[in-house]
N, CA, C and O atoms as a GROMACS GRO file, in nm:
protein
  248
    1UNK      N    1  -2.283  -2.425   0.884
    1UNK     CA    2  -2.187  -2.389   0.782
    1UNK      C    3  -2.052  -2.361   0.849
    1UNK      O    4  -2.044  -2.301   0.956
    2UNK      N    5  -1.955  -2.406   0.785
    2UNK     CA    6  -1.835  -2.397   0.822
    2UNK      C    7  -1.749  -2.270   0.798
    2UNK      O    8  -1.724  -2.246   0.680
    3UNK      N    9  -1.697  -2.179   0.900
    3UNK     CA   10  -1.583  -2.079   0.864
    3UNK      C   11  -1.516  -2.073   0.760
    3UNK      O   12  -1.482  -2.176   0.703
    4UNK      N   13  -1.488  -1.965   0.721
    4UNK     CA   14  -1.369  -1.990   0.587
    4UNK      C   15  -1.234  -1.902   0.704
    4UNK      O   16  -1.242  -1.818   0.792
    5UNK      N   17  -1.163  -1.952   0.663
    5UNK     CA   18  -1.004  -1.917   0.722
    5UNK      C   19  -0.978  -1.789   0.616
    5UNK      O   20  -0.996  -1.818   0.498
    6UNK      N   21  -0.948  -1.687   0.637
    6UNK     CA   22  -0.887  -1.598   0.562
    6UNK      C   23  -0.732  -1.538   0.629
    6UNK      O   24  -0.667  -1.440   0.594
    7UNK      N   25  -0.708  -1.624   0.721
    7UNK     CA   26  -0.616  -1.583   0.787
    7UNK      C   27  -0.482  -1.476   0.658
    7UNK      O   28  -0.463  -1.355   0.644
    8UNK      N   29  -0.431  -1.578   0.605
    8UNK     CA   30  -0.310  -1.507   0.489
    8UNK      C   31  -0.370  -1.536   0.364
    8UNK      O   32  -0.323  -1.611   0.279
    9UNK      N   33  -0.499  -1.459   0.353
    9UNK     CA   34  -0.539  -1.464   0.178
    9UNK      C   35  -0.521  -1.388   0.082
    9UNK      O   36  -0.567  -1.390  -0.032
   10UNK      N   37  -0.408  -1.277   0.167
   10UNK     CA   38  -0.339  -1.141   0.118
   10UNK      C   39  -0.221  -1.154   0.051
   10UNK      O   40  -0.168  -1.077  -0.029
   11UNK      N   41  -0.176  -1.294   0.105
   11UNK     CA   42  -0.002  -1.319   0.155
   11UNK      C   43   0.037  -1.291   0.002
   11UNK      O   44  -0.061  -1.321  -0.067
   12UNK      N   45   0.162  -1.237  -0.092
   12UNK     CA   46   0.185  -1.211  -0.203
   12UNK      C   47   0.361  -1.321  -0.226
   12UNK      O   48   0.447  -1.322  -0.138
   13UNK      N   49   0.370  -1.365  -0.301
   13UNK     CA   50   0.536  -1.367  -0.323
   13UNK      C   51   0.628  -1.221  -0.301
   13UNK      O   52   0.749  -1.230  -0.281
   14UNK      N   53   0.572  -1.110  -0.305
   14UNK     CA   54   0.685  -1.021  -0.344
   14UNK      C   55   0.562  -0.918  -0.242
   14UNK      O   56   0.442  -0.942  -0.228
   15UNK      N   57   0.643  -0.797  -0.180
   15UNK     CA   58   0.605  -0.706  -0.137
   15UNK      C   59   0.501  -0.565  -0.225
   15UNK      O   60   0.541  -0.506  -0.326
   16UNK      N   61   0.361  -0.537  -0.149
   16UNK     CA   62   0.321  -0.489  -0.244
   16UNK      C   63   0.342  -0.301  -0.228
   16UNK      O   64   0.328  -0.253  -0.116
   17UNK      N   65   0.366  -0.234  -0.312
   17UNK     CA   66   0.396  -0.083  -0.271
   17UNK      C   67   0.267   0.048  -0.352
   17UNK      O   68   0.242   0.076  -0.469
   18UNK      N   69   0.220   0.093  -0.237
   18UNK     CA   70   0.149   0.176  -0.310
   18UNK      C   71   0.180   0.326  -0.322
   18UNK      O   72   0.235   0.383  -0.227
   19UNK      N   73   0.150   0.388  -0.425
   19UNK     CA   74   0.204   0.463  -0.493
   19UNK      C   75   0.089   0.570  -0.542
   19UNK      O   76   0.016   0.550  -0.638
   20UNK      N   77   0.087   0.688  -0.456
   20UNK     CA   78  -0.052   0.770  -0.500
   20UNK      C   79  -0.014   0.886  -0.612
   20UNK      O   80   0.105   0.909  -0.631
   21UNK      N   81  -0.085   0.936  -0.665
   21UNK     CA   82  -0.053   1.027  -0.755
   21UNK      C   83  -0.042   1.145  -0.702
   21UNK      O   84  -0.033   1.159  -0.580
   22UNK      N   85  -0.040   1.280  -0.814
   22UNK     CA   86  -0.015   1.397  -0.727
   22UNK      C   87  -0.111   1.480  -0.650
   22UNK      O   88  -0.224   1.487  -0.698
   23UNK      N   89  -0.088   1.540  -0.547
   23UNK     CA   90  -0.160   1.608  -0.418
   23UNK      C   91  -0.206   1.536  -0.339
   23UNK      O   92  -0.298   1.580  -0.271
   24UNK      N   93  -0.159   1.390  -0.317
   24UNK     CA   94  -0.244   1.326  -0.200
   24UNK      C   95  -0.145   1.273  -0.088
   24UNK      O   96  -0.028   1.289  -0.121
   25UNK      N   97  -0.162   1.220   0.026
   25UNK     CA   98  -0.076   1.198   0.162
   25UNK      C   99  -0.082   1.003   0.116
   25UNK      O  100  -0.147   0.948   0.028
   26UNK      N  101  -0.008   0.958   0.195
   26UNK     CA  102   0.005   0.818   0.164
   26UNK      C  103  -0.136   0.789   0.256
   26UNK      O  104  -0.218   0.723   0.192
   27UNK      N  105  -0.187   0.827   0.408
   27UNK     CA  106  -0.257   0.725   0.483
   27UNK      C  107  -0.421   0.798   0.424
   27UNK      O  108  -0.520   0.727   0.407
   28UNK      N  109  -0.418   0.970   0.397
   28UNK     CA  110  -0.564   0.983   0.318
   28UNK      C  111  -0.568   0.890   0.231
   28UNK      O  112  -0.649   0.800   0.254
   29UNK      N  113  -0.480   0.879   0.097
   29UNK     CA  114  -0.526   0.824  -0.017
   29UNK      C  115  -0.565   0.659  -0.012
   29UNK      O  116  -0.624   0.600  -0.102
   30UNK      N  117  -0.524   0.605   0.102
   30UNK     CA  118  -0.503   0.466   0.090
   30UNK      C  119  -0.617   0.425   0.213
   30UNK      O  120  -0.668   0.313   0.223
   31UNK      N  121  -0.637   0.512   0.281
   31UNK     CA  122  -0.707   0.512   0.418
   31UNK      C  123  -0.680   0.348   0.498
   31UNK      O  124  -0.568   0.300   0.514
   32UNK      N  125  -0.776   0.299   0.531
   32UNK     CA  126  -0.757   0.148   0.600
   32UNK      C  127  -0.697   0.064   0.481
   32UNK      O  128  -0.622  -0.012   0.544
   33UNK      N  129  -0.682   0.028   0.339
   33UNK     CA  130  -0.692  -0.058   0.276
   33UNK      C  131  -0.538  -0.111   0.286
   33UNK      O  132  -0.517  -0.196   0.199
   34UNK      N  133  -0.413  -0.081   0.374
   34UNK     CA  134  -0.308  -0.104   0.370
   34UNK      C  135  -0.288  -0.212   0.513
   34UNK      O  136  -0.212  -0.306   0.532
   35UNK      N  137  -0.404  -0.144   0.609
   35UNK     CA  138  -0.402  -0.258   0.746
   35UNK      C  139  -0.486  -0.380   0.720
   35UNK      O  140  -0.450  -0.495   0.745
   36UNK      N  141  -0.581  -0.352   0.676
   36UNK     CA  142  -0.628  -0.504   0.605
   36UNK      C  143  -0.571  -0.578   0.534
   36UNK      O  144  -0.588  -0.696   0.564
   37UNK      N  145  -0.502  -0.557   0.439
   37UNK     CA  146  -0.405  -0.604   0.354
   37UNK      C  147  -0.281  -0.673   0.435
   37UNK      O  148  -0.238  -0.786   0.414
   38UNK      N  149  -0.232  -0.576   0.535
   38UNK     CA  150  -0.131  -0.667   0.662
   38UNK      C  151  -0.200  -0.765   0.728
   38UNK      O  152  -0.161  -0.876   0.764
   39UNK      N  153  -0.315  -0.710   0.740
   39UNK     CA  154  -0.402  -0.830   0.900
   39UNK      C  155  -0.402  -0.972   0.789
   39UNK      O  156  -0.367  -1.082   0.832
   40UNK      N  157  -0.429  -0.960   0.698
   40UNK     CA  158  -0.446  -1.094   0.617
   40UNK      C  159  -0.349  -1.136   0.528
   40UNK      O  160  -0.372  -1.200   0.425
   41UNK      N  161  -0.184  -1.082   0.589
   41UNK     CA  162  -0.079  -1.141   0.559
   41UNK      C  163  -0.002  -1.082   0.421
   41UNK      O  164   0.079  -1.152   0.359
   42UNK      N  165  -0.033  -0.964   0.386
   42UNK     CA  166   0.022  -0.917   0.290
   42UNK      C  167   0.173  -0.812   0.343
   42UNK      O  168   0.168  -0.760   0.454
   43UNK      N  169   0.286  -0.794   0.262
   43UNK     CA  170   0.347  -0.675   0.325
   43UNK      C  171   0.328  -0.535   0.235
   43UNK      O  172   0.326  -0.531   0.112
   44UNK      N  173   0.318  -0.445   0.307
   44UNK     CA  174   0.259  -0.334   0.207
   44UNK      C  175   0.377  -0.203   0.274
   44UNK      O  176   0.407  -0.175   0.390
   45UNK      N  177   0.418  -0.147   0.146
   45UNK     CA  178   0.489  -0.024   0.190
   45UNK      C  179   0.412   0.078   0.103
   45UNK      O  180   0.323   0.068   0.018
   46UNK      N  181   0.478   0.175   0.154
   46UNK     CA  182   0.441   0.336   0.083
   46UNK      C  183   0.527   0.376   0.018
   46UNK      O  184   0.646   0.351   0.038
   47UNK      N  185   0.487   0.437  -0.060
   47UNK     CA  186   0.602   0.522  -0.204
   47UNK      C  187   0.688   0.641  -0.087
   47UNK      O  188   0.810   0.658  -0.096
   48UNK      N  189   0.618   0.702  -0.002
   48UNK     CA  190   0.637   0.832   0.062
   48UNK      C  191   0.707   0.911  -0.021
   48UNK      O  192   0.818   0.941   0.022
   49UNK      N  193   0.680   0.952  -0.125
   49UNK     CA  194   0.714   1.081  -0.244
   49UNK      C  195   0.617   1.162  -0.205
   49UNK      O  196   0.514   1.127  -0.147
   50UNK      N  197   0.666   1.337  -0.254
   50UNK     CA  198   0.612   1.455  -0.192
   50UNK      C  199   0.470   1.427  -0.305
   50UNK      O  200   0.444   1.356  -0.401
   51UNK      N  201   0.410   1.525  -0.227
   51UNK     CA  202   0.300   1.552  -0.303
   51UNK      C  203   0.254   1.564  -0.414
   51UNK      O  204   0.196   1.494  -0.497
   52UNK      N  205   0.306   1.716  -0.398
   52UNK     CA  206   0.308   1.824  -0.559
   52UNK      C  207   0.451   1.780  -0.620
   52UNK      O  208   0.466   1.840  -0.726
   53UNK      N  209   0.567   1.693  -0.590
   53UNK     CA  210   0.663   1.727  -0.673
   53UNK      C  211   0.661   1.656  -0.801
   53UNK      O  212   0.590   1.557  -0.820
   54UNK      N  213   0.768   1.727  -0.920
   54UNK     CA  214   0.757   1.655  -1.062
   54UNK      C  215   0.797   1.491  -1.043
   54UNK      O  216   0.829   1.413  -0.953
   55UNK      N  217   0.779   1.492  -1.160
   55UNK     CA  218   0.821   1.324  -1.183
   55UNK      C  219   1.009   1.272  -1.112
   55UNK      O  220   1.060   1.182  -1.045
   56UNK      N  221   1.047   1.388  -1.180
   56UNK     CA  222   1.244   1.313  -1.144
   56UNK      C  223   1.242   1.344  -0.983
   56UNK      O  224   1.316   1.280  -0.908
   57UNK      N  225   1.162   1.437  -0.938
   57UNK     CA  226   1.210   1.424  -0.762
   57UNK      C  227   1.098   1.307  -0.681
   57UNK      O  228   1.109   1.261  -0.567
   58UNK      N  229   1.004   1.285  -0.770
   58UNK     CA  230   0.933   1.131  -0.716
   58UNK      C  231   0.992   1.006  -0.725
   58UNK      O  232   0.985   0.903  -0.658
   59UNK      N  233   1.060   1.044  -0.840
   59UNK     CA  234   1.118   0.869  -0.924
   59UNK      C  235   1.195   0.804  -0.765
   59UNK      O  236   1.172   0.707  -0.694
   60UNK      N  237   1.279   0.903  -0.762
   60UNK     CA  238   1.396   0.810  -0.654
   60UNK      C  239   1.336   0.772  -0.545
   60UNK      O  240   1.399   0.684  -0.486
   61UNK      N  241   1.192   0.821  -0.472
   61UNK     CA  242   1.114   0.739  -0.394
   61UNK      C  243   1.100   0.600  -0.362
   61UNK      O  244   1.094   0.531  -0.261
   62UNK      N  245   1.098   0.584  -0.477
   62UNK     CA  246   1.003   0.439  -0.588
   62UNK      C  247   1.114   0.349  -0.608
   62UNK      O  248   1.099   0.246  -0.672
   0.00000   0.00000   0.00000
């Protein structure tokens, strides 16, 4: 049986950003699923908004 190539089966048109809700850290909430997502050609950023804060001091994160 032949390999499958997964080399860039991540790859996106547009950059993907993840965005956790409140009380969590960007690398707990997301744990590995952001380096896999690179290794197989995706680009992935982080929101890096505080934790606990309300909505208007998250927005400008984003």
């Amino acid at each position: 049986m032949a390999a499958i190539n997964t080399g860039n089966i991540c790859e996106t048109k547009y950059p993907l950003l993840l965005v956790h809700g409140a009380g969590s850290i960007d690398q707990i909430h997301w744990g590995r699923i952001p380096d896999v997502l690179n290794k197989h050609g995706a680009r992935v950023f982080f929101g890096q908004q505080e934790s606990w804060a309300d909505r208007q001091l998250r927005a400008p994160y984003v």
